[in-house]
C-alpha positions as CSV (number, residue, x, y, z in Angstrom):
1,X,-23.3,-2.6,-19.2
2,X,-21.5,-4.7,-16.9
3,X,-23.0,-7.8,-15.4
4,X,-20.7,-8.6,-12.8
5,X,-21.6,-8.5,-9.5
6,X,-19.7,-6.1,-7.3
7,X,-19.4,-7.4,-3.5
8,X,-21.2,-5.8,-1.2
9,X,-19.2,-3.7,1.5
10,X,-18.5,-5.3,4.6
11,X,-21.2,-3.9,7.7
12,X,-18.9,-2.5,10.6
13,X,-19.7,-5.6,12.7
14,X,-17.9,-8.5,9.6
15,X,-15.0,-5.6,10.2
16,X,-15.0,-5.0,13.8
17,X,-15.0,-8.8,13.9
18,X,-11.8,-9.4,11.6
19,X,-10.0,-6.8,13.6
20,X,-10.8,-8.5,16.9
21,X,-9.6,-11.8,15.4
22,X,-6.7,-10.3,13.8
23,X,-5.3,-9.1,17.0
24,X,-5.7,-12.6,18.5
25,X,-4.0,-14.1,15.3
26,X,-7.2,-16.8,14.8
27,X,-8.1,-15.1,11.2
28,X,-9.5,-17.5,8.9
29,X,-8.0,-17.7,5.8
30,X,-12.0,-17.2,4.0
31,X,-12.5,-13.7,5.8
32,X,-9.1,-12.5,5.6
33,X,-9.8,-12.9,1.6
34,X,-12.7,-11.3,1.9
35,X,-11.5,-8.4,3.6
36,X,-8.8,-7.9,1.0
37,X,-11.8,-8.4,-1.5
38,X,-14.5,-6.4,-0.2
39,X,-12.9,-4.0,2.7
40,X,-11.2,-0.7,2.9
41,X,-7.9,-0.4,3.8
42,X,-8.7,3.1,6.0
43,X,-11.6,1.3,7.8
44,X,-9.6,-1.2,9.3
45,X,-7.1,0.4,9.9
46,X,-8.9,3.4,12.0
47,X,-10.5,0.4,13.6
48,X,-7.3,-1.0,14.3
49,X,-5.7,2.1,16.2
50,X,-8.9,2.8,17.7
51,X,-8.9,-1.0,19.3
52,X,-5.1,-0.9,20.1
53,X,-6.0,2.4,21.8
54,X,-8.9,1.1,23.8
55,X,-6.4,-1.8,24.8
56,X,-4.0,0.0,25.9
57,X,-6.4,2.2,28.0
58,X,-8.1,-1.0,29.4
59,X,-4.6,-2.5,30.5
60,X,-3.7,0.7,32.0
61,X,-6.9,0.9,34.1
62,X,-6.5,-2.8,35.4
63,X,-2.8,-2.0,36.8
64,X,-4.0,1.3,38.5
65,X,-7.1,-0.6,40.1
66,X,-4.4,-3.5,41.3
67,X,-2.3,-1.0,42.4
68,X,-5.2,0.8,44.5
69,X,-6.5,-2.2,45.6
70,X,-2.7,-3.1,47.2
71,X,-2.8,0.4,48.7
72,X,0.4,1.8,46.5
């Protein structure tokens, strides 16, 4: 039997998190490691097209409201 603890998974909020600070470039060196440790690589990185996605989106709403507000 093995005694070793196995790390718990990460809850979608710890990975939603790292992604958010990941795209700002302020992830701390002690999540980062755990993420390697304890995260999947296809969970972040679904999360990671679906925020780049959602950014893109955002930014392309902004510049159509500017635009309608100028009346172009």
């Amino acid at each position: 039997m093995n005694d070793e603890k196995q790390p718990k998974p990460l809850t979608f909020r710890q990975m939603l998190q790292s992604v958010l600070a990941g795209a700002l470039g302020v992830q701390s060196g002690k999540n980062r490691e755990r993420d390697f440790s304890q995260g999947k690589p296809s969970h972040f990185i679904v999360l990671g097209v679906g925020f780049t996605a959602a950014f893109v989106l955002v930014i392309l709403g902004v510049v159509k409201l500017v635009l309608y507000l100028a009346g172009l």
